[in-house]
C-alpha positions as CSV (number, residue, x, y, z in Angstrom):
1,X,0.0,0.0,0.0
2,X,1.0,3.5,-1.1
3,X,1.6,5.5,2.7
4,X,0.2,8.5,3.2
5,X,3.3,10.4,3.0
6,X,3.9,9.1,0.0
7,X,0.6,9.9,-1.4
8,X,1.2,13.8,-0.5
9,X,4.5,13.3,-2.7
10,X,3.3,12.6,-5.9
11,X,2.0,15.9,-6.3
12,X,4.9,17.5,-5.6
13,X,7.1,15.3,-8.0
14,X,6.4,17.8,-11.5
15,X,4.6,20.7,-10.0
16,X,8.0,22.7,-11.6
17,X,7.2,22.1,-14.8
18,X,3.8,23.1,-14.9
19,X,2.0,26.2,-14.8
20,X,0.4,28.3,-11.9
21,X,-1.6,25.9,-9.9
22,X,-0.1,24.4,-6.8
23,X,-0.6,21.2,-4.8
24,X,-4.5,20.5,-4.2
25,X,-7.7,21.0,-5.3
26,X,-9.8,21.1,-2.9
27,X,-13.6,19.7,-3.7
28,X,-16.0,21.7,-4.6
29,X,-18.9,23.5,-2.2
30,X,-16.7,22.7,0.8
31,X,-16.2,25.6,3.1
32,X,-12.5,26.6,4.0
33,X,-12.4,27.1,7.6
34,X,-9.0,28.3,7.5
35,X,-9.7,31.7,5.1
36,X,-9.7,34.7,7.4
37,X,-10.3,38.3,6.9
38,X,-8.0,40.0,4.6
39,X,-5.4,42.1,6.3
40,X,-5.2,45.9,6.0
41,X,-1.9,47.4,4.0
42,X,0.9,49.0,6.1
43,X,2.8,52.1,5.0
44,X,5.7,51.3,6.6
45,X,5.6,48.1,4.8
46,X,4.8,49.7,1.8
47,X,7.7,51.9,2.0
48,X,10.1,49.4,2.6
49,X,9.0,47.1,0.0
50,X,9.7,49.5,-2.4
51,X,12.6,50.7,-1.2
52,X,14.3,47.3,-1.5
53,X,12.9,47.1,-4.9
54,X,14.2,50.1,-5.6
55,X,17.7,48.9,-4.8
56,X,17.9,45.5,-6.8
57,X,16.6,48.3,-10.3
58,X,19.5,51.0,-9.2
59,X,22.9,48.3,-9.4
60,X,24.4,48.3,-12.7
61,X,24.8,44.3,-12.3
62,X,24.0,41.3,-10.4
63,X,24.1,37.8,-10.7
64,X,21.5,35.8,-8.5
65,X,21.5,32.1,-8.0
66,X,18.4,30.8,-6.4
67,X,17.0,28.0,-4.4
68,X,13.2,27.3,-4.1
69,X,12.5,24.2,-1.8
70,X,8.8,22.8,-1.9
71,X,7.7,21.2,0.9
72,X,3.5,20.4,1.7
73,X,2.2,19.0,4.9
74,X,-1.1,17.7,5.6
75,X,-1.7,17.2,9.8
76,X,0.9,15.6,11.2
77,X,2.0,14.2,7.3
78,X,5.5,15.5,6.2
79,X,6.4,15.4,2.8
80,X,9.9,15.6,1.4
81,X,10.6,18.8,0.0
82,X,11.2,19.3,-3.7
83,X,13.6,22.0,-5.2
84,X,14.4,24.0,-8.1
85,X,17.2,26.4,-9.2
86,X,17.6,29.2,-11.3
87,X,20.8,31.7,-12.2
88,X,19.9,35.2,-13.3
89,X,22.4,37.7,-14.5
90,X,20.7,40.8,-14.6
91,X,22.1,44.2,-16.0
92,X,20.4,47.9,-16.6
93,X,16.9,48.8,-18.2
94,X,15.7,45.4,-17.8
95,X,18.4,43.2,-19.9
96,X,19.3,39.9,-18.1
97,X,20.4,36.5,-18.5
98,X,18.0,33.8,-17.4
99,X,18.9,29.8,-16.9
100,X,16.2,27.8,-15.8
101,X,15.4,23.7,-16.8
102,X,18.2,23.9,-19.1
103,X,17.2,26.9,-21.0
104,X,19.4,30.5,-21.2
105,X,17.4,33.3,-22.0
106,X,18.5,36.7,-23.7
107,X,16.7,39.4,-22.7
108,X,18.2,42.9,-24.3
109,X,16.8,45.5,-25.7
110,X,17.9,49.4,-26.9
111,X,17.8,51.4,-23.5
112,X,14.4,52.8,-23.7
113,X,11.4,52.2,-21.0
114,X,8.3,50.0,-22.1
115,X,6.3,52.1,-19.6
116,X,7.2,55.5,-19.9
117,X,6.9,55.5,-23.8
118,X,6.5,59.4,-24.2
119,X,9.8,59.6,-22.5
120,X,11.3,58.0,-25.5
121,X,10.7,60.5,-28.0
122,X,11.6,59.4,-31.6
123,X,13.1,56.4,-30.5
124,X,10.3,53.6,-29.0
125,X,11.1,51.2,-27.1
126,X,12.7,47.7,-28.5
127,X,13.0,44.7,-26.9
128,X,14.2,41.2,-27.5
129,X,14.1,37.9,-26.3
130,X,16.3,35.3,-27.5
131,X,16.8,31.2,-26.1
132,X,19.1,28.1,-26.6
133,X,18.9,24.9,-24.7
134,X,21.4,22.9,-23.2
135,X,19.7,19.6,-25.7
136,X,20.6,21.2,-28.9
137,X,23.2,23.4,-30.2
138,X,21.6,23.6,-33.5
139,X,19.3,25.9,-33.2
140,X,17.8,29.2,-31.2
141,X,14.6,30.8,-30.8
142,X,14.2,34.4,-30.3
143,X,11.2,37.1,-30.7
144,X,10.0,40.6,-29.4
145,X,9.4,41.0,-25.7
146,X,6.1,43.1,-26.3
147,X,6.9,45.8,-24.3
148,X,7.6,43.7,-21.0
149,X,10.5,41.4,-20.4
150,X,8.9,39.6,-17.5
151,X,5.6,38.9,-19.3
152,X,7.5,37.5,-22.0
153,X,9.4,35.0,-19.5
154,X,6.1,34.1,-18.3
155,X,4.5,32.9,-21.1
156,X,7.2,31.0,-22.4
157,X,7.9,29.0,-18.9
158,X,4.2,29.5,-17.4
159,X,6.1,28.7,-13.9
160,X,8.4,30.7,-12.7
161,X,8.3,31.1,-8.8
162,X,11.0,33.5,-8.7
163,X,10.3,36.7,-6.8
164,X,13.5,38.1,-8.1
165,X,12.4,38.5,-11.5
166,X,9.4,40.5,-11.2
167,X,11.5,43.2,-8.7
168,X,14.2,43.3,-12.0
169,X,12.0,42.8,-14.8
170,X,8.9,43.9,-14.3
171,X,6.5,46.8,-14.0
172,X,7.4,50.3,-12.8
173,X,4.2,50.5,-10.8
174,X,5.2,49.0,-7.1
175,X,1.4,47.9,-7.0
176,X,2.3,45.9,-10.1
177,X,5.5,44.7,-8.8
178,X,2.9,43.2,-5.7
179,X,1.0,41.3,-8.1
180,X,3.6,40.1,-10.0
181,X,6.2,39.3,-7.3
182,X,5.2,35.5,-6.4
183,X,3.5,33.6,-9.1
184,X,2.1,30.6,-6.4
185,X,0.4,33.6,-4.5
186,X,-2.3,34.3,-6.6
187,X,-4.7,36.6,-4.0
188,X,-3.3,39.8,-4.2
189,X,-0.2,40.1,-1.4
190,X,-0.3,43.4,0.0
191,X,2.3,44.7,2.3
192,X,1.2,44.2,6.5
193,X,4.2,44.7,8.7
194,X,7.9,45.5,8.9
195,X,10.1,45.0,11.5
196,X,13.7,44.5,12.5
197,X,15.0,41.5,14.0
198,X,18.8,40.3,15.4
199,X,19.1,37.0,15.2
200,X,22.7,35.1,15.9
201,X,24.5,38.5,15.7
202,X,23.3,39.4,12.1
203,X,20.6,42.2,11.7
204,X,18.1,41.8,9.3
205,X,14.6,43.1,8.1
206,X,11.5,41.3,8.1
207,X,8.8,42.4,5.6
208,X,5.7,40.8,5.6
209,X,2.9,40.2,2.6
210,X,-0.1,38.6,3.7
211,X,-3.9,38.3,2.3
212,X,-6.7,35.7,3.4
213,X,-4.4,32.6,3.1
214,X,-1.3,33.4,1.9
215,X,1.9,34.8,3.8
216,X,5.4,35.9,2.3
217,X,8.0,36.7,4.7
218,X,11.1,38.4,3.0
219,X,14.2,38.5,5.0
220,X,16.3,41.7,3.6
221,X,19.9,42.8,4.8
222,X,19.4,46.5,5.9
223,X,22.7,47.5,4.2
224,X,22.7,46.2,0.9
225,X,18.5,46.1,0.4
226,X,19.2,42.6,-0.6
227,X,16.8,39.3,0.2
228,X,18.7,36.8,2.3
229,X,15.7,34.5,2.3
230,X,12.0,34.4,1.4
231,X,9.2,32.0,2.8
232,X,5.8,32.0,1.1
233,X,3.0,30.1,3.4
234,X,-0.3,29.1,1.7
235,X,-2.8,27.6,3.9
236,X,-6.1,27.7,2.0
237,X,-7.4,28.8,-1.9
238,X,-9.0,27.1,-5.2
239,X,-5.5,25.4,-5.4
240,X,-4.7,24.2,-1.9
241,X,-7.2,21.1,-0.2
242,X,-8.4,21.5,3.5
243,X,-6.2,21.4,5.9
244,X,-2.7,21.4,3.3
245,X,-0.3,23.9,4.2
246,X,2.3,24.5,1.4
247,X,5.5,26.2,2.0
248,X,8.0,27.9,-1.4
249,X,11.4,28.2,0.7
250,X,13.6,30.7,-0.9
251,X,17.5,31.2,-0.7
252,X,19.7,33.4,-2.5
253,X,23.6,33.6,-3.5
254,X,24.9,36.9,-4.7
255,X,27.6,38.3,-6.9
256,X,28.1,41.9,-7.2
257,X,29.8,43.0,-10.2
258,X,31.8,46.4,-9.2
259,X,31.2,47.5,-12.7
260,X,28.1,47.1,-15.6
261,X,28.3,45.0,-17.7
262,X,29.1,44.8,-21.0
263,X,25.8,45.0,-23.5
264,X,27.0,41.8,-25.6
265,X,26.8,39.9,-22.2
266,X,23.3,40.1,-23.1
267,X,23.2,39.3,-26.5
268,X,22.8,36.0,-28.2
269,X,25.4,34.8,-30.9
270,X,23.5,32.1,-32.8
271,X,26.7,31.5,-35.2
272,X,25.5,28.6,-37.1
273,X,22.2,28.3,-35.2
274,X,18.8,28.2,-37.5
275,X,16.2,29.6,-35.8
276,X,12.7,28.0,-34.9
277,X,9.1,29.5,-34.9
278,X,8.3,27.7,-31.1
279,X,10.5,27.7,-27.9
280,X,9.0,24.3,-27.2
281,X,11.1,23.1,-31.3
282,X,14.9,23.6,-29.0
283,X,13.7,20.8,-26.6
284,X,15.2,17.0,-28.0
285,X,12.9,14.8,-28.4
286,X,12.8,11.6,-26.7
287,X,13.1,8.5,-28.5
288,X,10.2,6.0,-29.0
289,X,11.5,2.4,-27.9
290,X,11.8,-0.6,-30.9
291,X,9.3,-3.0,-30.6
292,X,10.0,-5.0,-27.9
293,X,12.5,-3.1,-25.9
294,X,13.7,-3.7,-22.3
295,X,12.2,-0.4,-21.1
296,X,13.5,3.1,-21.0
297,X,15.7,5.6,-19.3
298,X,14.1,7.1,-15.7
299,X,13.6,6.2,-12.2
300,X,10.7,4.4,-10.6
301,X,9.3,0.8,-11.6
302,X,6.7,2.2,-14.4
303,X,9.7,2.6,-16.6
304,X,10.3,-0.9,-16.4
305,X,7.0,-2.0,-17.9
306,X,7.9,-0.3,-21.2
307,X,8.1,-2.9,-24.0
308,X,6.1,-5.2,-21.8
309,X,2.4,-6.3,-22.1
310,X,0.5,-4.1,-20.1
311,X,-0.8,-5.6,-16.9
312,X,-4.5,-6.1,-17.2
313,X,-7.3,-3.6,-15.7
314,X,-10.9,-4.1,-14.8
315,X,-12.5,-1.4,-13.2
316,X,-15.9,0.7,-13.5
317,X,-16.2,4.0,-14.4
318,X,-17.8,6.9,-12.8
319,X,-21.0,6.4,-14.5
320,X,-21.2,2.7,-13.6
321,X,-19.6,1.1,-17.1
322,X,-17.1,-1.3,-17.3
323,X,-13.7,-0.7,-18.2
324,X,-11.4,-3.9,-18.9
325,X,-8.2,-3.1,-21.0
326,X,-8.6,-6.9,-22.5
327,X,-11.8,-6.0,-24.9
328,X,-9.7,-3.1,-26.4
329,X,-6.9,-5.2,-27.9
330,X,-6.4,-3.5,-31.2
331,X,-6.4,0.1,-30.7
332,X,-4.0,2.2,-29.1
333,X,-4.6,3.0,-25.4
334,X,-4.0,6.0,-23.7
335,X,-4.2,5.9,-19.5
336,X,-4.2,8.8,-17.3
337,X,-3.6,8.5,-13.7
338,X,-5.0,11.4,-11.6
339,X,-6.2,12.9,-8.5
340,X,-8.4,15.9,-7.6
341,X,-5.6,17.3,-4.9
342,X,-2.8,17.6,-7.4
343,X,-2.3,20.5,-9.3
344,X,0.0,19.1,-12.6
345,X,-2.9,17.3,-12.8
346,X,-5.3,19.7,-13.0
347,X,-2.7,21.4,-15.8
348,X,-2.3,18.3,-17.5
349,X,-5.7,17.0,-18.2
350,X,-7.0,20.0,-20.8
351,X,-4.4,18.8,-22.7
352,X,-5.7,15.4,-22.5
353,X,-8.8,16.4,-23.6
354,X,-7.1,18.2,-26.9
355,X,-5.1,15.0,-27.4
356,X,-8.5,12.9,-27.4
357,X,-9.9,15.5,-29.3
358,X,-7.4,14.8,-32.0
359,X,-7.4,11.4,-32.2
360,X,-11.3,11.3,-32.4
361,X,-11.4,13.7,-35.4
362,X,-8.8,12.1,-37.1
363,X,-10.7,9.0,-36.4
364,X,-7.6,6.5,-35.2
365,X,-8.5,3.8,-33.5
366,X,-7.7,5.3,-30.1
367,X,-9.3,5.1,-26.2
368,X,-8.3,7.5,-23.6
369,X,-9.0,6.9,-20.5
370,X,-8.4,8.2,-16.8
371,X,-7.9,6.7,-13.9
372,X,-8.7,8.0,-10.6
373,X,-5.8,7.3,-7.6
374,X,-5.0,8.3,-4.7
375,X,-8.2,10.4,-4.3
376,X,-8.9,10.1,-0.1
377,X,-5.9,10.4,2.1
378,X,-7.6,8.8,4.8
379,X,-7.0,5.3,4.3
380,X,-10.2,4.2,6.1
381,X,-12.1,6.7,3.5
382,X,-15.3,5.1,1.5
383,X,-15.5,4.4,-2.1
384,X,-18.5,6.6,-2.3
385,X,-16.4,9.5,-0.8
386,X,-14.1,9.3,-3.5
387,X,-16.8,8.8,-6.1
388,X,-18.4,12.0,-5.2
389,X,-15.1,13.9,-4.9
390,X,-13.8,12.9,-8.2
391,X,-16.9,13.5,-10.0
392,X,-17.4,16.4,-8.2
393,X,-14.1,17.9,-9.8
394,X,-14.6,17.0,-13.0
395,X,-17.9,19.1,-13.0
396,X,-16.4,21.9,-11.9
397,X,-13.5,21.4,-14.7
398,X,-16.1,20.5,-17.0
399,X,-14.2,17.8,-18.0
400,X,-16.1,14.8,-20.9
401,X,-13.5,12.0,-20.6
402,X,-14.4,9.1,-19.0
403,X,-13.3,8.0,-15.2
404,X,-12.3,5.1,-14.3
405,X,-12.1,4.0,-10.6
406,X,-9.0,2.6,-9.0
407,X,-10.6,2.7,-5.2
408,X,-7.3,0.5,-3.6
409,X,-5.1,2.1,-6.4
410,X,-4.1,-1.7,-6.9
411,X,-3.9,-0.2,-10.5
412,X,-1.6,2.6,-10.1
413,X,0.5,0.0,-7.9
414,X,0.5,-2.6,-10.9
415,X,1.9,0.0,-13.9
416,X,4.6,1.0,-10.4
417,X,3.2,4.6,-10.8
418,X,5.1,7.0,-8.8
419,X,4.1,10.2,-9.7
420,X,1.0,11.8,-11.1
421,X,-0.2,12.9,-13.2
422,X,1.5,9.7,-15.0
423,X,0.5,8.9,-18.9
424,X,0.4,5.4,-20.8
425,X,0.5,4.7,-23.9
426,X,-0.2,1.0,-24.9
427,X,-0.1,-0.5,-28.3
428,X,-2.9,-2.0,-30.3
429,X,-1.0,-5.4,-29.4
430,X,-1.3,-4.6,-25.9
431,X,2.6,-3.9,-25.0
432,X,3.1,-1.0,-23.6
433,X,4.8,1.5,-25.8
434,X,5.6,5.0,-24.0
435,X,5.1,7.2,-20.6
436,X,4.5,10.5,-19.6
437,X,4.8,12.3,-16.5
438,X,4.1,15.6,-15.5
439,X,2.4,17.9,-18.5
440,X,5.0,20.0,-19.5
441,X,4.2,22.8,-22.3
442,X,4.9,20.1,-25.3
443,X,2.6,17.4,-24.0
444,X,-0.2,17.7,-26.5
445,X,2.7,17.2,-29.3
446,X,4.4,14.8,-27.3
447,X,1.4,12.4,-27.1
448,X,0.4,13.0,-30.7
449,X,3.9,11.8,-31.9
450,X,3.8,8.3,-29.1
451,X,0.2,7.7,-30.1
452,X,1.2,7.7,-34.1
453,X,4.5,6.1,-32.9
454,X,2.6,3.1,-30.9
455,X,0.6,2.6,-34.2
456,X,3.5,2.2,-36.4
457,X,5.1,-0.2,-34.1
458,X,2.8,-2.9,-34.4
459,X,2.1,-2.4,-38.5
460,X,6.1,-2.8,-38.3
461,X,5.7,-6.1,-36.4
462,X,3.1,-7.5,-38.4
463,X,4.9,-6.6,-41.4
464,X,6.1,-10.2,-42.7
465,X,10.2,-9.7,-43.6
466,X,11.3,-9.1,-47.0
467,X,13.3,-12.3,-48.6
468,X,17.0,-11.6,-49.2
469,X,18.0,-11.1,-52.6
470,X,20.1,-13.9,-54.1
471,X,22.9,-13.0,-56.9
């Protein structure tokens, strides 16, 4: 059986490389106990929030390397935190290097201010973005910024929990700077206390940003207006179950060029790069496995099953049908194993919905299907409560596929899922061909290519060999 602990962990496991959404949904038409009155704005706060803003936009250089450690709690449950890092070199009027996932970002542009734009005079504002990845060193992708490096990140990356980038790249309005500062706290932070604290002979700065259910403590050196640490707390919201508390743990390294830097630190050389249309075209492409393979590269048991018949599943759906894997043989099937509380999931399963979409107008012989796990924490919870919670969900999403119920998650134990939301692709033959897990931003064309990838497999199979040619 899966522990509790463990089940708290699986939404953690890709929650980087998704988009806004956070660990939990909570069911619908339940009332949050835990929401309290929002807090009133503090001047003081105010003042020093945007004075230590204004500190990071006033050097000529810094390089930032960042930490962001995930860690989610339910009661007395613990789960292990995740973590993610980031390296941003940032220079004047918002040019900066970003690495994130693998990716380094360009971000120059000719001196001029998005906002102020009738400061500019006869010379508007310009601005460019330009990426390579650390997969490919044929080609680069690059395009206008639109008037805002920071909104430009955003929608290439969807999450980037970062504070640091909104205080360098974004807005001149400190109001906007508030909204933009955290993208997991999605309320509306306002500024509610500031205070001075010594703490093992070091003196630092406490500002707080608080709303109904959400807390950001920023620990600043006085001296050099700089954040030593940051600690968002989320205890409630449409992302975050009953009783969860999720915690983004922040840690920065500095180094303070005495100098600015040069422009061309901020400027890509493509030299014999082509350039691409989409971001998503620098990413490699995984491999489909041969007919037949041992498995494929990864960690956890699910991998294993690649190039394997499929272990079988008989289960009923939401509505009371019968699913059983056995009466499909001969068409591909796709698997999605989900749960209400986990936010990838929630990201991941509108693409699903496009992928099915696809398939069925194509008309390839194709199932998708969904299978609920790890739904009800409590182990001594009822089938019907999880019923009721998952349909409820999908209700509220609107959702159409169909649900099928794994209420002991012997299924999810039997493909050794260890992380959702996890993806399955099984051949018309039964073998199962590919996984996915997580929903990153090419998971629609990721699945597309498996599915017609899984297809081709078995006509190659079945294909009877060609006799050698005798001189």
């Amino acid at each position: 059986m899966f522990s509790i602990a463990r089940a708290l962990l699986l939404g953690l496991a890709l929650q980087f490389f998704m988009g806004p959404s956070v660990l939990g949904q909570a069911p619908p038409d339940v009332p949050d106990e835990t929401v309290q009155a929002a807090p009133e704005a503090n001047p003081a706060a105010l003042k020093a929030f945007a004075e230590m803003v204004k500190a990071y936009r006033e050097r000529p250089a810094l390089t930032i390397k960042s930490t962001v450690k995930v860690s989610m709690s339910q009661g007395e449950v613990q789960a292990n935190p995740s973590e993610v890092k980031g390296e941003f070199t940032f220079g004047s009027h918002r040019r900066a290097v970003i690495k994130l996932r693998g990716f380094t970002c360009y971000l120059n542009n000719n001196g001029q201010n998005p906002s102020m734009p009738e400061q500019n005079g006869d010379k508007p504002y310009s601005g460019t973005i330009s990426v390579i990845h650390e997969g490919t060193d044929q080609s680069f992708y690059s395009d206008s910024d639109e008037g805002s490096p920071y909104y430009a990140l955003l929608n290439m990356f969807i999450d980037m929990p970062f504070p640091e980038l909104a205080i360098e790249l974004g807005e001149d309005d400190i109001n906007d700077v508030l909204m933009q500062f955290h993208p997991k706290a999605i309320n509306g932070l306002r500024p509610t206390a500031v205070k001075t604290e010594e703490k093992d002979g070091k003196t630092l700065q406490h500002i707080t940003l608080a709303d109904e259910a959400e807390t950001i403590d920023i620990a600043v050196d006085p001296k050099t207006k700089l954040m030593q640490t940051l600690e968002l707390r989320i205890t409630a919201g449409d992302f975050t179950q009953q009783g969860t508390t999720v915690v983004y743990h922040h840690a920065f390294d500095y180094e303070i060029p005495d100098k600015p830097l040069d422009e061309s630190a901020f400027t890509l050389d493509p030299g014999k790069r082509q350039r691409v249309d989409m971001i998503t075209a620098l990413m490699p492409k995984p491999v489909a496995p041969e007919p037949g393979a041992p498995g494929m590269p990864g960690e956890g048991p699910a991998n294993a099953l690649v190039g394997k018949p499929a272990p079988s599943i008989a289960l009923t759906t939401a509505d009371g049908k019968e699913f059983n894997l056995e009466k499909l043989r001969g068409r591909v099937v796709v698997l999605d194993f989900w749960a209400s509380w986990c936010g990838p999931c929630m990201q991941a399963l509108p693409m699903l919905h496009q992928v099915a979409k696809w398939a069925a107008d194509e008309q390839l012989p194709v199932t998708v299907m969904t299978i609920n796990v790890f739904e009800i924490h409590d182990p001594n919870g009822k089938p019907e409560d999880r019923l009721a919670s998952a349909k409820a969900t999908w209700a509220k999403k609107k959702f159409t596929l169909p649900i099928a119920m794994d209420y002991s998650d012997a299924i999810a134990r039997a493909y050794g899922v260890s992380g959702i939301p996890t993806g399955v692709i099984i051949r018309s033959d039964g073998v199962i061909h590919a996984l996915h897990v997580g929903g990153s931003e090419t998971y629609v064309e990721d699945m597309k290519r498996d599915i017609q990838a899984a297809m081709k497999a078995v006509e190659a199979a079945e294909k009877p060999a060609q006799p050698e040619d005798k001189d």
